[in-house]
Structures are given as structure tokens and as C-alpha cells.
C-alpha positions as CSV (number, residue, x, y, z in Angstrom):
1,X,33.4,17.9,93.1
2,X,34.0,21.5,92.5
3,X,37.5,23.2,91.8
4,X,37.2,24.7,95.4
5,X,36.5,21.6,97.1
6,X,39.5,20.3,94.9
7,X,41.8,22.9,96.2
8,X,41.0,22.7,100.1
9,X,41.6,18.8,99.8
10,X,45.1,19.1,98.0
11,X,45.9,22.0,100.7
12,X,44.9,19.7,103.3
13,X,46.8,17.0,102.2
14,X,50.1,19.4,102.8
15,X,49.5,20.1,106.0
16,X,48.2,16.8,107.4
17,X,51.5,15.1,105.8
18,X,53.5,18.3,107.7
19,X,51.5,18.0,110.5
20,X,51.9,14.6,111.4
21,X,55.6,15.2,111.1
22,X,55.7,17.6,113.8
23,X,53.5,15.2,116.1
24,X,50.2,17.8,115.7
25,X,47.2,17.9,114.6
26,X,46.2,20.1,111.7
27,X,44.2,22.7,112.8
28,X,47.1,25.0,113.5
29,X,47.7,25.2,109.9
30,X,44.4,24.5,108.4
31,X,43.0,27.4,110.2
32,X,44.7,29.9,108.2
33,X,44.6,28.0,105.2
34,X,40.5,27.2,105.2
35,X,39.9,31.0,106.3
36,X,41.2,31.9,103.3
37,X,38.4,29.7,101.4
38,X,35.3,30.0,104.1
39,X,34.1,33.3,105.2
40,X,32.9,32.3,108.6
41,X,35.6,31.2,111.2
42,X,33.3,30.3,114.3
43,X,30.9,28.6,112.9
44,X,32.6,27.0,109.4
45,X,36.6,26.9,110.1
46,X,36.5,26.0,113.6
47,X,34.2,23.3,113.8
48,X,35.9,21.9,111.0
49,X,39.2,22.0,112.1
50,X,39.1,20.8,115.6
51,X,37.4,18.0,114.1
52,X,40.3,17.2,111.7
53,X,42.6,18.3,114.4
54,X,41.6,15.5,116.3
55,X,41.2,12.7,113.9
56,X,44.7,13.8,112.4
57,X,46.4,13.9,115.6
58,X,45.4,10.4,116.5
59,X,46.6,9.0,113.3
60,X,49.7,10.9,113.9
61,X,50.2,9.8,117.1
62,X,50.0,5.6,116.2
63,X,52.6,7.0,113.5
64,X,54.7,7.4,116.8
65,X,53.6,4.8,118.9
66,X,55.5,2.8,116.3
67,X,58.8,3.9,117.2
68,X,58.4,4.0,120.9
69,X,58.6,7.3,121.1
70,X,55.5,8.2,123.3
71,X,55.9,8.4,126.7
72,X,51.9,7.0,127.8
73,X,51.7,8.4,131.2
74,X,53.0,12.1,130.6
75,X,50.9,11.9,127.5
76,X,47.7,10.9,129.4
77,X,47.8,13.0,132.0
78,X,48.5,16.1,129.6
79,X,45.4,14.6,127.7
80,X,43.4,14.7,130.9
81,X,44.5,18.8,131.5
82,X,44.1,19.7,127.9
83,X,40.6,18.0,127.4
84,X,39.0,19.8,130.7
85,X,40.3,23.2,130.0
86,X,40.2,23.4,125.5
87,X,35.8,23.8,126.0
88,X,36.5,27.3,128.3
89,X,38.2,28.6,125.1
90,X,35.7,27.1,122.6
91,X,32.4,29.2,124.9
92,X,34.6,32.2,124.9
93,X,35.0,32.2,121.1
94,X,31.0,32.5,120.6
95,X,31.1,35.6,122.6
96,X,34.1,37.4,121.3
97,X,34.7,39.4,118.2
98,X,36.8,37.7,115.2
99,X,39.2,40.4,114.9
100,X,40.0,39.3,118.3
101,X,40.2,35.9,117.9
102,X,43.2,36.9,114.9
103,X,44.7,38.9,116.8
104,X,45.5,36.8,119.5
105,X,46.4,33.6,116.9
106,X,49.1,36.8,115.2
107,X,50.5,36.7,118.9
108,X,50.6,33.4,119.6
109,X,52.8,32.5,116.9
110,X,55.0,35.2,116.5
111,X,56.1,34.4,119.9
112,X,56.4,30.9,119.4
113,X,58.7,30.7,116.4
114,X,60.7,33.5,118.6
115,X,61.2,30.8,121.4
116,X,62.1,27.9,118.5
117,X,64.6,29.6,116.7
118,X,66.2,30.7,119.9
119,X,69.4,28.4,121.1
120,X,67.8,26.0,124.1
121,X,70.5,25.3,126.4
122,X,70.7,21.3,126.6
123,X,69.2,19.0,129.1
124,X,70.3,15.8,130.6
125,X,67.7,12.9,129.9
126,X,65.6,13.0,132.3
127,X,65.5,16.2,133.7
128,X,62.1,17.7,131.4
129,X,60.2,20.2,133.3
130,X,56.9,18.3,133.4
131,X,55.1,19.4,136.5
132,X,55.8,23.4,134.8
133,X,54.5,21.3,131.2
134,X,51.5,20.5,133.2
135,X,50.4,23.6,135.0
136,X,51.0,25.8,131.2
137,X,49.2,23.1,129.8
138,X,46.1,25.0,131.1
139,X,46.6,28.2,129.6
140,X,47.6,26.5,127.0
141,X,44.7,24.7,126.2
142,X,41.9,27.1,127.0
143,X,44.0,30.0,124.6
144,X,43.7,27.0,122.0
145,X,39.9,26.3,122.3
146,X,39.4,30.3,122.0
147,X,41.3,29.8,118.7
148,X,39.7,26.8,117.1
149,X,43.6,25.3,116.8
150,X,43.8,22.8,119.6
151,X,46.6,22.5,122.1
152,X,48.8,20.8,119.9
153,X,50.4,23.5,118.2
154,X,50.9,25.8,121.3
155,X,51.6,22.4,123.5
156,X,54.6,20.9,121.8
157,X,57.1,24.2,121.5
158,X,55.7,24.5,124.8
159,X,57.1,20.8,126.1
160,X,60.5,21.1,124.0
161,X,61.0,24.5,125.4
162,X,61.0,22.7,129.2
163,X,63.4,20.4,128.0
164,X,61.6,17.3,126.1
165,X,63.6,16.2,123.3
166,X,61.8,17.0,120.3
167,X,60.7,13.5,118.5
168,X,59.5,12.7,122.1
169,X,57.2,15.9,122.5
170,X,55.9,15.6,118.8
171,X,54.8,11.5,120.4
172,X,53.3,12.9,123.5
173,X,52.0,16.0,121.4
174,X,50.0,14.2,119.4
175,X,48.5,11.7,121.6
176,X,47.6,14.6,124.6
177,X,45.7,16.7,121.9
178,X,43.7,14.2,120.9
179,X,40.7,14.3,123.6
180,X,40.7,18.1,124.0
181,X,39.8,19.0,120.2
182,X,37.1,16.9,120.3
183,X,36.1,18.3,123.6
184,X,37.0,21.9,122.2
185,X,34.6,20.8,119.4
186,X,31.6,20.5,121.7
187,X,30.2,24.2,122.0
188,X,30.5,24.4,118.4
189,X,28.3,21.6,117.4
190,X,24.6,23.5,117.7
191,X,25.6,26.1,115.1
192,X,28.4,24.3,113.2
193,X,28.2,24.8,109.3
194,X,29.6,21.3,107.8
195,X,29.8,20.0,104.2
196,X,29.2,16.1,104.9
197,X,30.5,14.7,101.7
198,X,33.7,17.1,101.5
199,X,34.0,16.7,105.4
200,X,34.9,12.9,105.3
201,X,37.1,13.5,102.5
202,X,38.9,15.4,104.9
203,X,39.0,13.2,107.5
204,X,40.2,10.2,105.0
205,X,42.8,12.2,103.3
206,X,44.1,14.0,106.8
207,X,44.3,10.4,109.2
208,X,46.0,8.9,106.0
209,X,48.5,11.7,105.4
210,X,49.4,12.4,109.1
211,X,50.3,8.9,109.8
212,X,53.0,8.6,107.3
213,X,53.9,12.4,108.5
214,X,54.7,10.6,112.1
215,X,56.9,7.5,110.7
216,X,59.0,9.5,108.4
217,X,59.8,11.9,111.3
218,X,60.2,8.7,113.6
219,X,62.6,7.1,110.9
220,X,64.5,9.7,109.2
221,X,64.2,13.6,111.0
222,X,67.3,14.4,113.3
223,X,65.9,16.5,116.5
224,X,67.1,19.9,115.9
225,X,65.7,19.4,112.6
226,X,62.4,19.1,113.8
227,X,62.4,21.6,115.9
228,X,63.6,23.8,113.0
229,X,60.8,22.6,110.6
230,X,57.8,23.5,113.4
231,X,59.2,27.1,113.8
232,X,59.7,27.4,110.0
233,X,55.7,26.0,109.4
234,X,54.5,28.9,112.0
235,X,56.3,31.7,109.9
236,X,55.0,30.3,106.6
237,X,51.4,30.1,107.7
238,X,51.5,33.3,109.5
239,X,53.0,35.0,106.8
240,X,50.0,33.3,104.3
241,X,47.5,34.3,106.7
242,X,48.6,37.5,106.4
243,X,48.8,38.0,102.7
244,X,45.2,36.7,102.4
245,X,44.1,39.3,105.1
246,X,45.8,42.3,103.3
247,X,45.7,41.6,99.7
248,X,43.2,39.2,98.9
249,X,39.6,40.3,100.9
């Protein structure tokens, strides 16, 4: 096991545990973080991290499932959405630039903390927004599959922003990602660049980590808090992302 390999498991181990707290998969995060490490994004980061992306979104998902906190039929249909439209975004990342494909994920996020650490004016139970969840979903998803990210991490401020309360968006989250990183996964797979051994290392450490993510957010994280900690994550990772862009290559 070399000190690299040591350093991208540890790092994963973060972000799964911080990941499954915010009811996402890891790819979001990972990106950034494993583009810092591996030199080609199409055809080493993203492979990789849809695949954890799904596996750890599962796991964090059951995490919810535990406390009740995932609403099956929303999160199904948004699965069905997401997993038809994430393989659009995956073709169009084997044609574009990489610069591009930055770019974009720059944009993405900056606007999304914006939206988070804005005030949301509050909604009555009930009264979520899910046919407008729905129709974004599809943007949504193919914008995600372009990235390599999966839906989850543009999905969720996306479903507390039309009025979802936030531990029940994280449980629908993670379930509706599920399906569409694997799917996003699919045009990758012909000239995908994997490290077997380290891969299902990965996978181990990242289902492990985002499962207990899930049940400490379902036990102990108040609301607002969570949505605090997800806009908080997007600024840190930018901001890494970044640094390792400027100063490091």
C-alpha cells in the first residue's frame, strides 16, 4: 500500500462520513479531492467517483431509512428522473474540454452555497414544491452526469430550497441518487482507468463511513444545522479545489 493510496483512503474516509450526513453521495466532494491526486478526470476521477457515489449513497440512505425519514414514493420517482437523464451528461463529458467541465462545477457551487446561506422563508408541512423538484430534477441530473458528481449534491439544496425540510431531503437525497450514478457511470466504463485493489478499499471504507454519516444526522443534527453544514462543505471543497489549481500544478 503506497503513501498515496494511504492518503486518498483517509481523505475518503472524511468525506464519506460527511457525506452520509448530508444524505449524498461522495462524489461531490471526492471529485475535487481525487483531482488533486489523479491527473485524468474523465477517464480516472470520474469513473471512480460515480461509482463510490453510488455505493455511498445507498449506504447512506439505509442510514435514513432507519429513522423514517425517507419519503419512498417522492424518492422513487426522483430516482426514475435522475437515472434517465445523469447518462446525457456522462456522453457530453467525453466530448467536451476539461477546463469546461471546471468551470461549470466553479458555477455550480458558488451558486448553491449562495441559495443555502440565504434565509428560506418557512413552509407549512406539506406544502414542498415537488412537481417543480421533479421537472429541475432533469437539468439537474444531466449537469451532474457532465460533471462526474451525480445528482445528489445539486439535488438536495435543490429539494430544501422548494420547501423539503432538510433531514427529509438528505433521506430522499440519498435514496434518488442512487440509480443515476451508476447509470451516469455507464459511458465511462469502455475507457475507465481503475485500480482494483485500491478501488474496493474505497467502496468498503465509503458504504461503512456514510452509513454512520446518515444515523448521526438522523439522531443528533437539528435542521438548520444541516442545511448550514452542506453550504459550509461546498465552500471548503471549492475553495481546496481552488488552491490545488493555482498553487499546487
Amino acid at each position: 500500500m503506497t503513501t498515496l493510496n494511504l492518503w486518498l483512503i483517509a481523505g475518503l474516509a472524511v468525506l464519506s462520513l460527511l457525506s452520509g450526513m448530508l444524505g449524498l453521495g461522495v462524489a461531490f466532494a471526492a471529485l475535487p479531492f481525487f483531482s488533486f491526486f489523479m491527473t485524468d478526470i474523465v477517464h480516472q476521477v470520474q469513473p471512480l467517483t460515480l461509482l463510490l457515489n453510488g455505493v455511498t449513497a445507498l449506504f447512506s440512505a439505509f442510514g435514513f431509512a432507519r429513522s423514517g425519514l425517507i419519503d419512498w414514493k417522492k424518492a422513487i420517482l426522483l430516482g426514475i428522473v435522475t437515472t434517465v437523464s445523469a447518462p446525457l451528461g456522462s456522453w457530453l463529458a467525453q466530448l467536451i474540454p476539461q477546463i469546461v467541465i471546471l468551470v461549470i462545477y466553479f458555477a455550480s457551487v458558488i451558486f448553491l452555497a449562495f441559495n443555502l446561506f440565504r434565509p428560506i422563508q418557512k413552509r407549512e408541512e406539506g406544502q414542498e414544491n415537488f412537481k417543480l423538484a421533479l421537472i429541475l430534477a432533469i437539468p439537474i441530473s444531466v449537469l451532474a452526469g457532465f460533471l462526474g458528481v451525480g445528482p445528489g449534491f445539486l439535488l438536495l439544496p435543490t429539494l430544501i430550497l422548494v420547501g423539503f425540510e432538510p433531514k427529509r431531503a438528505a433521506g430522499i437525497n440519498a435514496f434518488a441518487v442512487t440509480p443515476p450514478s451508476f447509470s451516469a457511470l455507464i459511458p465511462h466504463l469502455k475507457t475507465a482507468v481503475w485500480d482494483p485493489t485500491l478501488t474496493l478499499i474505497l467502496l468498503v471504507v465509503g458504504a461503512g463511513l456514510s452509513f454512520v454519516g446518515a444515523r448521526i444526522t438522523s439522531s443528533f443534527v437539528p435542521n438548520q444545522r444541516l442545511k448550514q453544514m452542506f453550504g459550509s462543505v461546498i465552500v471548503v471543497m471549492t475553495a481546496y479545489k481552488l488552491f490545488s489549481l493555482l498553487f499546487i500544478r
